[in-house]
C-alpha positions as CSV (number, residue, x, y, z in Angstrom):
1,X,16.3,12.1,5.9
2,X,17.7,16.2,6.1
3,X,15.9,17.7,9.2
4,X,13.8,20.9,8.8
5,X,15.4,24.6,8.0
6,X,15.2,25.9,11.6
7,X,13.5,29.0,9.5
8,X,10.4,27.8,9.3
9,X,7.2,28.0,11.8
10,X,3.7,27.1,11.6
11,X,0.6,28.8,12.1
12,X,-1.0,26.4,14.9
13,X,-5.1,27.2,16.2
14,X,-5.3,27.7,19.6
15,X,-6.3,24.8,22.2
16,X,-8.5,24.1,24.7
17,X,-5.9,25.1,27.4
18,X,-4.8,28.9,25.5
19,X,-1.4,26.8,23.8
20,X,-1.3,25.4,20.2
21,X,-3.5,22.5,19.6
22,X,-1.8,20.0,19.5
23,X,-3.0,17.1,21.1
24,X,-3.6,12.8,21.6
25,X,-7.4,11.2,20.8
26,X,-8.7,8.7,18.5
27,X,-9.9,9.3,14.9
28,X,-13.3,10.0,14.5
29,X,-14.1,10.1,11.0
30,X,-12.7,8.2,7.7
31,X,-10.8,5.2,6.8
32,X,-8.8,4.6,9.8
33,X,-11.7,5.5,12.7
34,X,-11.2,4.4,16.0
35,X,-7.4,4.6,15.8
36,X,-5.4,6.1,18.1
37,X,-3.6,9.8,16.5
38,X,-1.4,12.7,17.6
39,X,-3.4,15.5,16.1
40,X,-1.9,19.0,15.0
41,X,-4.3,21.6,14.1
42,X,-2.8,24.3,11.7
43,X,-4.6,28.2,11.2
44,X,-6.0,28.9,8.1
45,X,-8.3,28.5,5.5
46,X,-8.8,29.1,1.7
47,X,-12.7,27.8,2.0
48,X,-15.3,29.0,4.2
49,X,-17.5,26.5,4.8
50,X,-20.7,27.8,6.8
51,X,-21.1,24.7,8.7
52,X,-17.3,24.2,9.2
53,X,-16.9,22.7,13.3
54,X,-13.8,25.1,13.2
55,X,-14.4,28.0,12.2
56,X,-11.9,30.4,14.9
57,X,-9.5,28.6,12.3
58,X,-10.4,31.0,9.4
59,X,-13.4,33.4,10.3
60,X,-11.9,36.1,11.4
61,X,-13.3,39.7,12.4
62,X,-13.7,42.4,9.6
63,X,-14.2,39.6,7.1
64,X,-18.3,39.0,5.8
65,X,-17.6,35.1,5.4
66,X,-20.8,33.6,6.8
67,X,-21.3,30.8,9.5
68,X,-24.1,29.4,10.9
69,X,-22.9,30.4,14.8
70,X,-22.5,34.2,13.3
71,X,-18.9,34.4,15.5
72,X,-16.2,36.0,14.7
73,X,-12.8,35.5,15.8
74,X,-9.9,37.8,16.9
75,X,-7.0,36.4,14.7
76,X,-3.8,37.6,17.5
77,X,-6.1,35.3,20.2
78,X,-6.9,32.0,17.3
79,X,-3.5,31.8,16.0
80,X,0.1,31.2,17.4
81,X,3.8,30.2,15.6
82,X,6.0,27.8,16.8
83,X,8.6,26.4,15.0
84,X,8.9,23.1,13.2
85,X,11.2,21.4,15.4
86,X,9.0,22.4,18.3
87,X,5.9,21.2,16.9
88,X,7.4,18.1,15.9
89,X,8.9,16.8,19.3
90,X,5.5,17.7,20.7
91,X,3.8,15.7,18.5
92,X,6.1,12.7,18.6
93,X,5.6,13.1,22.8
94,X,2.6,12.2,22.4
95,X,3.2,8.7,22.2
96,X,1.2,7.8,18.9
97,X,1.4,5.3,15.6
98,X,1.1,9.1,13.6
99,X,-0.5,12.1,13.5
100,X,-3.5,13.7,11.7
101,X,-2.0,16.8,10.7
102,X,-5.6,19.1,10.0
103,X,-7.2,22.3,10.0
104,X,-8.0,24.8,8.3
105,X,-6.1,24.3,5.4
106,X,-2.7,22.8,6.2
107,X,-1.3,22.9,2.5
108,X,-2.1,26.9,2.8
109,X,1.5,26.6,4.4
110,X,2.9,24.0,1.6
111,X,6.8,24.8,3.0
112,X,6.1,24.7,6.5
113,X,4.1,21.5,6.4
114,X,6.7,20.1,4.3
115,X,9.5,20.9,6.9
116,X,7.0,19.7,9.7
117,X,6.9,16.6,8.4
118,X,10.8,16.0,7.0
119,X,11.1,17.0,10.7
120,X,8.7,14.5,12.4
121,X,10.2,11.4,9.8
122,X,13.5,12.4,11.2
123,X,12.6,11.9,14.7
124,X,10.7,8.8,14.0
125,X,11.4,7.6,10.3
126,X,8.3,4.8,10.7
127,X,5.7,7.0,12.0
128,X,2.8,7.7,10.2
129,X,1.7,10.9,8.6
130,X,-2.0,12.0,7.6
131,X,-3.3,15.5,6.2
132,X,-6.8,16.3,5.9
133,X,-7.2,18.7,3.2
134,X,-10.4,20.2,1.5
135,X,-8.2,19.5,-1.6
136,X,-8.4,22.7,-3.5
137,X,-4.3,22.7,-3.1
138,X,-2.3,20.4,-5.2
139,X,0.8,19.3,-2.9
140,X,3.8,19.0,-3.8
141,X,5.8,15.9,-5.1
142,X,7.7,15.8,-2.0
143,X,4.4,16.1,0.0
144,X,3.0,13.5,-1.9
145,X,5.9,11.1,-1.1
146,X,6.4,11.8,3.1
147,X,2.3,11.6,3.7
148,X,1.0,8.2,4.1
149,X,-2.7,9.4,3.6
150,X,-4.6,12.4,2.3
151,X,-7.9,12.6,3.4
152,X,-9.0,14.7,0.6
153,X,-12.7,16.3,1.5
154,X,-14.1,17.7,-1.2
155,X,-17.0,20.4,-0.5
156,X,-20.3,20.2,-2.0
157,X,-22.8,23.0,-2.4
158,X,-24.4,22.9,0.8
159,X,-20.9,24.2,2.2
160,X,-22.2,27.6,0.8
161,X,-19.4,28.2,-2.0
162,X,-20.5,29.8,-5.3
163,X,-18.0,28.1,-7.3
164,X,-17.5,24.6,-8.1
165,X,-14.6,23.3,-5.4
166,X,-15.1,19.8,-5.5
167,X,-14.1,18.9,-9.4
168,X,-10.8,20.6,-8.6
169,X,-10.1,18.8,-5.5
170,X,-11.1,15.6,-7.3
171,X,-8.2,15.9,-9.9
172,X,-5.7,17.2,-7.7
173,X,-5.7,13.8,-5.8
174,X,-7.1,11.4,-7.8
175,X,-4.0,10.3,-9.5
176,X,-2.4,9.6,-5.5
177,X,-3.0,5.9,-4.7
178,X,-2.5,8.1,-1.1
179,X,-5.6,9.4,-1.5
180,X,-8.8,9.0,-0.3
181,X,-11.9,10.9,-0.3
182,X,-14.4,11.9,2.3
183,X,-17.9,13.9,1.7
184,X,-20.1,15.5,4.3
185,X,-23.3,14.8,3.3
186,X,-27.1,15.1,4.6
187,X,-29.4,14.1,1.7
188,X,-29.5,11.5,-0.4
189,X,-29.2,14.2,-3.5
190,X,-25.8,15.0,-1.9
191,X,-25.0,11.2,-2.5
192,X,-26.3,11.2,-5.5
193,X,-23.8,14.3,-6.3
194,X,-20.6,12.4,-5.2
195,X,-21.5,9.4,-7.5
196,X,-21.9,12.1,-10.8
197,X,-18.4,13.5,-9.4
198,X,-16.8,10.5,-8.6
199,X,-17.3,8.2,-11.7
200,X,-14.2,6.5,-12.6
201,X,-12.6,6.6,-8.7
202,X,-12.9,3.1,-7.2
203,X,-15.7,3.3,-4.3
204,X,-13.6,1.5,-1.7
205,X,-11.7,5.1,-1.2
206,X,-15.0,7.4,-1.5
207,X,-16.3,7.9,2.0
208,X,-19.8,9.4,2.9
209,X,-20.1,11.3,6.2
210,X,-23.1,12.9,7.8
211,X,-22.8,16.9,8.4
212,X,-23.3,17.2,12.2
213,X,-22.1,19.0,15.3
214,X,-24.2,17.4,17.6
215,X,-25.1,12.9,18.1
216,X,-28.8,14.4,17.6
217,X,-28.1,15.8,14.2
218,X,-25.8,12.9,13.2
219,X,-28.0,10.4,14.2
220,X,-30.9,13.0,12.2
221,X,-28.7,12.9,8.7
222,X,-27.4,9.3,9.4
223,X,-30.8,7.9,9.1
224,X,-31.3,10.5,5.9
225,X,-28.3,9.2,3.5
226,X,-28.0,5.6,4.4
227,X,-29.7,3.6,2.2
228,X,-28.4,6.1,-0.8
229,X,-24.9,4.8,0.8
230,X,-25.2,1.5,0.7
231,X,-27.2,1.6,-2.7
232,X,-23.6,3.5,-4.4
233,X,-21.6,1.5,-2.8
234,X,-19.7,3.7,-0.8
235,X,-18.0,3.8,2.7
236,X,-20.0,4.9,5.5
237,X,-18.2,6.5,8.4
238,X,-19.5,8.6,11.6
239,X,-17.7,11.3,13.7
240,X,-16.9,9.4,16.5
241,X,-15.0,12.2,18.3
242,X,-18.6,14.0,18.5
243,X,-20.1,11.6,20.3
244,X,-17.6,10.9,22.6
245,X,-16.5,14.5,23.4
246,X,-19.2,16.7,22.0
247,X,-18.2,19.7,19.7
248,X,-15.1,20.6,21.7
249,X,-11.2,21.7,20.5
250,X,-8.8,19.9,21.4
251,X,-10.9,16.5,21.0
């Protein structure tokens, strides 16, 4: 497989430690939970999701995008570049089956991210590749065939959009068998929304997931959405990471 153009670089958030976030935990959230990842967290966003966990991704100063924490973020501090082949032999350092590759928005940089990962394949042509992506941005057919998984989240109204995001996201990746499909949810109307969106998409790759930044208010919406879980036949998952870290980067 042809290595990266040494042209392109990423736009990488900014860690827990002031360098690009790039780091080793388990999955928290989704279809493969519990699982040990490499995760890189790329800068940008096209949505602006008022509950969003990171918003110094995309909520920058001089911009009216609204947030529940009311911060706003300095862009030159947030955000650093660092070339593919740098990211990539951080990332394989890590010593991990594959890596979430997250945001933001990664497919916001559609050439970078495919370089990034022609670049990690190279390096380590059985490792495993994963992009979380609200889904709003169709990738490309070369994407489609390096990423082992999409974890395709799209946003309901509660995110605070005007316009309808979800349906979109929906067709851009429900033709991938690659695909699967995550919700952040906290009523059981919100469940009830992803089973009007979702009709004709097998259940076994819909996952439900309770909006929280804190165990108290995922153990709050938890309890809310079950039984509307189980009664659609849909996956249930937590956010693991939360519990175990608290709302933390770099986690």
């Amino acid at each position: 497989m042809p290595t990266a153009p040494p042209s392109h670089q990423l736009r990488l958030a900014v860690g827990k430690d002031g360098g690009p976030e790039i780091f080793r935990s388990f999955q928290g959230e989704g279809p493969v939970a519990g699982q040990v990842r490499a995760f890189i967290r790329l800068s940008g966003c096209n949505l602006h999701c008022r509950w969003c966990d990171t918003p110094y991704t995309w909520n920058w100063q001089g911009t009216d995008y609204e947030h529940v924490d009311g911060e706003k973020f300095a862009p030159a501090q947030e955000m650093l570049r660092l070339p593919v082949e740098e990211a990539a032999a951080s990332v394989l350092a890590l010593a991990a089956p594959g890596v979430v590759i997250t945001g933001g928005e990664p497919l916001m940089q559609p050439k970078a991210l495919e370089a990034f990962c022609q670049q990690t394949k190279s390096g380590q042509p059985d490792y495993r590749l994963e992009v979380e992506t609200n889904g709003t941005l169709k990738p490309s057919q070369t994407l489609e065939q390096l990423v082992d998984l999409f974890v395709v989240s799209p946003k309901l109204p509660h995110a605070g959009h005007e316009e309808d995001v979800a349906a979109p996201a929906l067709a851009n990746h429900r033709g991938n068998p690659r695909a699967v499909f995550k919700f952040v949810a906290k009523t059981p109307g919100d469940v009830e929304t992803v089973r009007r969106l979702t009709g004709g998409i097998e259940t076994n790759r819909i996952w439900i997931m309770p909006e929280g930044r804190s165990p108290a208010e995922l153990d709050r919406h938890l309890t809310t959405i079950t039984p509307a879980v189980l009664d659609a036949g849909f996956n249930l998952t937590d956010r693991q990471h939360i519990r175990l870290f608290g709302d933390t980067r770099s986690t």
